[in-house]
N, C-alpha and C positions, 0 to 999 in steps of 0.2 A: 442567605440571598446570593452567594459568592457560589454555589455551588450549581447551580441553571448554568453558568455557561460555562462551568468543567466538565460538566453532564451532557452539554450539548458539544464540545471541541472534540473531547472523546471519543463520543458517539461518532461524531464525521472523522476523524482522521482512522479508527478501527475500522471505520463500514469500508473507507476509500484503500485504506490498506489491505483487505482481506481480498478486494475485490479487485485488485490491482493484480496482487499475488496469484487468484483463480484465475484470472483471464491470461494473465503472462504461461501459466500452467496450460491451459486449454490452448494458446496460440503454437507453443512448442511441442505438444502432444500430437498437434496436426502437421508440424513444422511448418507452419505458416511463418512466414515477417512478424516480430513483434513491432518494428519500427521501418519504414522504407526508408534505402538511402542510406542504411546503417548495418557496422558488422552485428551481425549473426548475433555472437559472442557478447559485446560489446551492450548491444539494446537490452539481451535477456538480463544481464548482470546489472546493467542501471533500471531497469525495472523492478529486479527483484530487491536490489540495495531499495531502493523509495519506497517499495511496498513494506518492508522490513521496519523501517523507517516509520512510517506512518503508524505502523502496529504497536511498536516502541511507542511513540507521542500518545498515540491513544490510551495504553497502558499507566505512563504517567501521568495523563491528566486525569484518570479514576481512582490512580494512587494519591492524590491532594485532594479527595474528598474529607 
């Protein structure tokens, strides 16, 4: 019973992280703004940090299966 909502944390923290990571990749590929109002540098790196992040959490929460 304990495992539906490791199955379901997982699932959204891997999907949001994968999807963070591709879109942060696709904004810099075009060198678009990943964030307005903010450095360059700065946005893509804390992007890429949370997306990284999220992938982690995802990972661990399919490992406590």
């Amino acid at each position: 019973m304990e495992s539906g909502p490791a199955i379901f944390a997982g699932a959204v923290f891997t999907l949001f992280g994968a999807a963070l990571l591709l879109w942060t990749g696709a904004r810099v590929r075009h060198r678009a703004p990943v964030a307005q109002g903010v450095s360059p540098v700065a946005s893509v790196a804390l992007a890429t940090a949370v997306g990284v992040a999220s992938l982690a959490l995802g990972v661990w929460c399919f490992s406590r299966l």
